[in-house]
N, C-alpha and C positions, 0 to 999 in steps of 0.2 A: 504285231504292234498294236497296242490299245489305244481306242478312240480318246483317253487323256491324254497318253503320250504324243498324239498327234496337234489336242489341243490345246494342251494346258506346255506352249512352248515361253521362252524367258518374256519376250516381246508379249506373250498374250495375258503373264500374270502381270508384268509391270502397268500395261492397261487397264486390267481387273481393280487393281488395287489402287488407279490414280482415279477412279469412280470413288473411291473413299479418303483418301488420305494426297494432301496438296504438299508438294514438294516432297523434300526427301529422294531423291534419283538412287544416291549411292544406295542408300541404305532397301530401296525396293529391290534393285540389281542385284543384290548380295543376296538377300531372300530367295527372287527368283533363279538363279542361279544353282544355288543350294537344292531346291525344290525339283528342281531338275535335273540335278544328278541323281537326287533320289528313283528317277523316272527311270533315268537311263541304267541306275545299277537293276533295278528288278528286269532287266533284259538280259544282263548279263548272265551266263553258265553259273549253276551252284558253285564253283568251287572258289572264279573270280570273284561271285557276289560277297563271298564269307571277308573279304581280306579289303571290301572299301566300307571306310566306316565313314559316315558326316561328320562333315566339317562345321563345326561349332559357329556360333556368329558371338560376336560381342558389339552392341550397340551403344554407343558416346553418346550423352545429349542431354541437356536441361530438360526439364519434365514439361510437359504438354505441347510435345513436338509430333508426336507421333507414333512414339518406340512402340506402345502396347497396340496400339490399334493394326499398327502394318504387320506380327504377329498374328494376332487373332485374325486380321482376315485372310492371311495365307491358312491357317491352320479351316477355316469353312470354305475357303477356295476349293480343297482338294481334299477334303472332304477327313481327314484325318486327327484321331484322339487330339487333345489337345487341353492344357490347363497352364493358368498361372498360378505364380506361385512369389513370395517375397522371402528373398533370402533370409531376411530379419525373423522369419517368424520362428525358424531353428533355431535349433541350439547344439553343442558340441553331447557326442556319447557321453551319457554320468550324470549331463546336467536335468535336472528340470524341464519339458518341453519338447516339442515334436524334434523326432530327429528326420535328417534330409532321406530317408527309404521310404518316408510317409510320401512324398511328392508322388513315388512311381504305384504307389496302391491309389492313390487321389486319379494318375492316369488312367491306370488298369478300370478305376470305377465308371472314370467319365467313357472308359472305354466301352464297357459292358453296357452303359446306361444308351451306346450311340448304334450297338448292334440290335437292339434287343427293338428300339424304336422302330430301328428297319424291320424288323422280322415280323413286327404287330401290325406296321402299315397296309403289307399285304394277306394279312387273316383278318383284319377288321370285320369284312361281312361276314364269317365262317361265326367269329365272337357273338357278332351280336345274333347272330341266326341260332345260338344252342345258349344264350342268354336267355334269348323269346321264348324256347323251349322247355329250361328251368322252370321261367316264370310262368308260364302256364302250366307246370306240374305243380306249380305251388299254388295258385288261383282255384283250378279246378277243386280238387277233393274238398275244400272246406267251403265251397260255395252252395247255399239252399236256391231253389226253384221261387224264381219271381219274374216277374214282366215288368217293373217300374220301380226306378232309381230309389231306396228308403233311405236314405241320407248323402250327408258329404263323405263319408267314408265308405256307402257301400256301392258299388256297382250293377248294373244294367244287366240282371242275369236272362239268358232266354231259356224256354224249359227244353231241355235237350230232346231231340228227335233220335239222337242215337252221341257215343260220346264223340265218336272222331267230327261230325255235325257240329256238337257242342265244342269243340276244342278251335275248328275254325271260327266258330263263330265269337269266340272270345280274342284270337289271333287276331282278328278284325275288330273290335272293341278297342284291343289294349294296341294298336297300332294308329288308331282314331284319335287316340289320347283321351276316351270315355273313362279310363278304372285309371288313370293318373292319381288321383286323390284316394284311392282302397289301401290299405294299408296291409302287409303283408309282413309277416315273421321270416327273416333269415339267420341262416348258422351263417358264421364269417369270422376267420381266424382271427383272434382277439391281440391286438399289441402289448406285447409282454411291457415290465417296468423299462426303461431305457439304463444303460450301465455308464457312466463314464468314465473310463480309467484314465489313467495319468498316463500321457506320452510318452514311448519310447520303447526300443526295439523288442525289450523284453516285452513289456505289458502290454504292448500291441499283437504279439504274439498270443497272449494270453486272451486278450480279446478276440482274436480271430478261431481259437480253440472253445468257448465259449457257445460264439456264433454256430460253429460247425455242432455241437454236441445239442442246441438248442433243435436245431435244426435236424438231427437225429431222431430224436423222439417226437418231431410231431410237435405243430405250434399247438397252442389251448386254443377251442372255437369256442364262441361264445353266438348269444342270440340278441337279436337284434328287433324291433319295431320299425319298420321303413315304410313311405310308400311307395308304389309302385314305379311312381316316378323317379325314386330315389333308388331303388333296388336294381334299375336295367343300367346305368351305370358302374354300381358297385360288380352284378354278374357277369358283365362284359369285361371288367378287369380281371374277375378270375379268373373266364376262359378264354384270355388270349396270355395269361401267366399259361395257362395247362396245355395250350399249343403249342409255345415256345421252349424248345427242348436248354436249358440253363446249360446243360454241357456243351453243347454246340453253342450256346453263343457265347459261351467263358473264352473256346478254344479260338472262335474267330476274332474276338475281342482281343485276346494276348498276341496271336498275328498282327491284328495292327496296330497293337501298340508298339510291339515288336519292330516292326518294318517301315509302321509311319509315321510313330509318335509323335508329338512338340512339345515340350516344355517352355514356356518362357517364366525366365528366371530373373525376377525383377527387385529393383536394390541391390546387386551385387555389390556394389561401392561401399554399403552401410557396412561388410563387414571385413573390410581393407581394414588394416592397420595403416592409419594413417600418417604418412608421409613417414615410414617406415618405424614409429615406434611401436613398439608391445613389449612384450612381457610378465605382463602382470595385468589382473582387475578383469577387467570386459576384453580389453584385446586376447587375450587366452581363451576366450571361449569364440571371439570373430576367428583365430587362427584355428582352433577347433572344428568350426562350420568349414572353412575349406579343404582341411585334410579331411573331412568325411565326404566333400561333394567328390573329390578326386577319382576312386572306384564306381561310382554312382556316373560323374560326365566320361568315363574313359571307358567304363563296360562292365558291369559285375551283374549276377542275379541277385533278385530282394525276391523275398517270400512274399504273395499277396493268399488273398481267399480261394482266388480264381487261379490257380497255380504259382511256378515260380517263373519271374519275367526277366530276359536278360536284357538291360537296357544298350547292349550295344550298338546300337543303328537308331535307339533314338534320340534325334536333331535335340538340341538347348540351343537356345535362341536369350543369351544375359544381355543385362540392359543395366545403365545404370548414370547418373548426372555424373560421378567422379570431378565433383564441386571441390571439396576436401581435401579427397586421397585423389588415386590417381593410379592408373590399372597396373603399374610398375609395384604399385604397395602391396598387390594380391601375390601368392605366395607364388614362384616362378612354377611351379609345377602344371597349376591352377589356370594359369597365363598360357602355357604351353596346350590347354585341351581347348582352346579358343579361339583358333589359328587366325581368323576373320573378324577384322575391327573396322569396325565405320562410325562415324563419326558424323552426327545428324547437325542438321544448324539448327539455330534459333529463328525463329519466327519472325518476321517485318511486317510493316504496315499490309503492305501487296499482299504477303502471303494470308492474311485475317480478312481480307477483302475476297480473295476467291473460295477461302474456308467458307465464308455465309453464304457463298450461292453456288458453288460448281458441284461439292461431294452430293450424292446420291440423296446421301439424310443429312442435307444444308441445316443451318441452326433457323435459317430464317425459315425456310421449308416446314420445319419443325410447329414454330410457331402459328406459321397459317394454318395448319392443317388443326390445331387443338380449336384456335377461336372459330374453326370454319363447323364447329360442333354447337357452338352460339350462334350460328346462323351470322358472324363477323366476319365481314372479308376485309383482310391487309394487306396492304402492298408495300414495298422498301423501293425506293428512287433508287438508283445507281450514287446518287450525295449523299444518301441517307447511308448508306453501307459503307461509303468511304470513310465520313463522320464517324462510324460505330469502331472501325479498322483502325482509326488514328487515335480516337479514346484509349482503344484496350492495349495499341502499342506505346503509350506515352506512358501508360500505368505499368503495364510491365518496365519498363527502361526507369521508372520512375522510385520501385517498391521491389518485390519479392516477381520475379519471371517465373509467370505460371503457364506460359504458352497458351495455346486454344482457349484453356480453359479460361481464361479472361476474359474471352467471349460471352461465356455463361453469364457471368457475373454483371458484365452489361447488360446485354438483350433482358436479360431481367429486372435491370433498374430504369431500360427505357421503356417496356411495356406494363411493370406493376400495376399504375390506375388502369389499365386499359383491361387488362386481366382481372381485376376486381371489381369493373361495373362491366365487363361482358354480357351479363346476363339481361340488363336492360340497354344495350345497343343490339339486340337482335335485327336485324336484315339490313342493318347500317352497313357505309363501305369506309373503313379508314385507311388514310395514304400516309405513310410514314416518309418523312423529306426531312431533310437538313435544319429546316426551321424546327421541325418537331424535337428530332435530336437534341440541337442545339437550347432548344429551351429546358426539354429533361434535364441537362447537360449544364447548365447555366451555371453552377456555381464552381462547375470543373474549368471553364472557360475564364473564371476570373481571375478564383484562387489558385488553380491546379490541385484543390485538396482532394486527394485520393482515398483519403482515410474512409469513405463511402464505398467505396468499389472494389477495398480489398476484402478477398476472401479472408 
């Protein structure tokens, strides 16, 4: 049994996740839940494992409630691939524009970009230890014999007593940060033209045939003027590229995409046929996007660079306001690989009140910590926050319901002067209260005119 499985139990992600995201219960339990069977099938015997596949989530809800956030931090909870994606950006096979097999190369990527991290973290000192190495094979031979610095660009030469003498003795220099400013010639693989081809299964094909044959032959190196400062840098990324074996971490990368993936699949709604018409125009290519998402959420292989990935075991996590249409207009099939629906609320005063001070990274938190870079300290009253709470709920109930994110849009319209003469309030202390609120706030208190406040 693995120290995750023992700790990452439903009770300890629903905890995890209420450090960032206030309310929402249903919709955290369905996640953790999910997140946990995943635990429990990689316990299971190969043969039981092959035959459970996740259960899909589909999340309800007006936008700025939560949907993406409670996502993304299950998918850094537990530590697995993970990307978003908006349904809108596809399009149906034939058309113009990415088709939905691009999503699972977008994972496969962030997959490969999240193993390769790990595998550098621990060679960091090996990198820079045969960086140091390099760059003293490149120092040494074209360096002459001197005792005293001859400019800004040349370095502190000592006359060698023997080379390995002289090779420490520059190790010690270029560690001191004395030959920072010397300037040194490197080779370093030159960035080919960039290609853009037009989306889509074939031409992404093409492109990945390309890459591969480019990569055949050997990139073009070119040469370089850097200084020394700039070259331990650039050599340290080559040689933790030359330690890191690309097949070994292609193969660990499609295991977890394989096993742990998340996709959250954002805008589903947008390409409902609404309140069941179509047939023609734009709805033929929304009913397009979901007869293509269908083998892709229910289980097919797509060709990526890094092999072929079967996405069967990887979680979709769709989301969508279903303002409009309404999840009965998505095509039944589509409905069917979804099994799990919740249904988020909207946001009230209360909830915009403990959003500014309880999550991990509070909006008001946020704020102290930038003016506390001006040497400004601010405080918010427990009225001041209430004020702020009952503002951005009146404007949402009022205008267009942006949830949270209403919050933004105040705290920025009650600190603007404050944030623009920061720099000469240095070691001042200001206390944000109700009175202050309310005077930023003054013309909202009269009129109620919102037309200020909306995004």
């Amino acid at each position: 049994m693995t120290d995750e499985f023992v700790q990452l139990t439903p009770r300890k992600i629903v905890e995890e996740l209420d450090k960032y995201i206030i309310g929402q219960q249903k919709a955290k339990k369905a996640v953790a839940i999910a997140l946990r069977n995943r635990m429990r099938r990689k316990l299971l015997p190969e043969d039981i494992r092959s035959e459970i596949a996740p259960k899909n989530i589909l999340m309800i809800g007006p936008t700025g409630v939560g949907k993406t956030e409670i996502a993304r931090r299950l998918a850094k909870l537990c530590g697995s691939p993970f990307i978003k994606v908006e349904a809108t950006k596809f399009t149906e096979v034939g058309y113009v524009g990415r088709d939905v097999e691009s999503m699972i190369r977008d994972l496969m990527a962030a997959g490969v970009a999240m193993v390769k991290e790990e595998m550098q973290s621990g060679m960091a000192e090996e990198a820079k230890r045969r960086a140091e190495e390099r760059l003293l094979d490149i120092l040494l031979p074209g360096l002459s014999q001197s005792v005293e610095p001859l400019g800004t660009t040349q370095a502190t030469i000592i006359a060698p007593s023997s080379s390995q003498d002289t090779r420490e003795k520059f190790r010690k220099l270029l560690r001191e940060g004395k030959l920072a400013s010397r300037e040194v010639e490197l080779t370093v693989s030159a960035q080919g033209p960039s290609l853009e081809l037009f989306a889509g299964t074939q031409m992404e094909d093409m492109g990945l045939a390309l890459g591969n044959l480019t990569g055949m032959f050997g990139g073009k190196k070119k040469k370089r003027m850097v200084t020394v400062a700039e070259a331990l840098p650039i050599l340290e990324a080559e040689e933790l590229d030359k330690l890191i074996d690309p097949d070994k971490a292609a193969q660990e990368a499609r295991n977890r995409v394989q096993e742990s993936g998340i996709i959250f699949l954002d805008e589903l709604d947008k390409v409902a046929n609404r309140e069941g018409k179509g047939g023609s125009g734009i709805d033929v290519s929304r009913e397009g996007v979901q007869r293509d998402l269908l083998p892709i959420v229910e289980g097919s292989t797509v060709n990526t660079k890094w092999g072929p990935v079967d996405t069967t075991h990887i979680l979709f996590i769709a989301a969508g306001a279903f303002n409009v249409s309404k999840p009965q207009d998505l095509i039944p099939e589509l409905q069917g690989r979804f099994p799990i629906r919740v249904e988020l609320d909207a946001l009230t005063a209360q909830d915009f009140e403990r959003i500014l001070v309880e999550p991990k990274n509070a909006l008001t938190r946020q704020y102290v910590d930038l003016l506390s870079t001006e040497k400004v300290e601010i405080s918010f009253t427990p009225a001041a926050i209430k004020k702020i709470a009952e503002i951005a709920a009146v404007a949402n109930s009022q205008s267009e319901n942006i949830g949270a994110r209403r919050l933004h849009t105040v705290l920025e319209r009650l600190l603007e002067d404050l944030s623009f003469s920061a720099d000469s309030l240095a070691g001042q202390s200001v206390t944000i209260d109700e009175d202050y609120v309310g005077n930023k706030f003054s013309d909202f208190a009269e009129r109620q005119d919102l037309s200020k406040y909306i995004l």
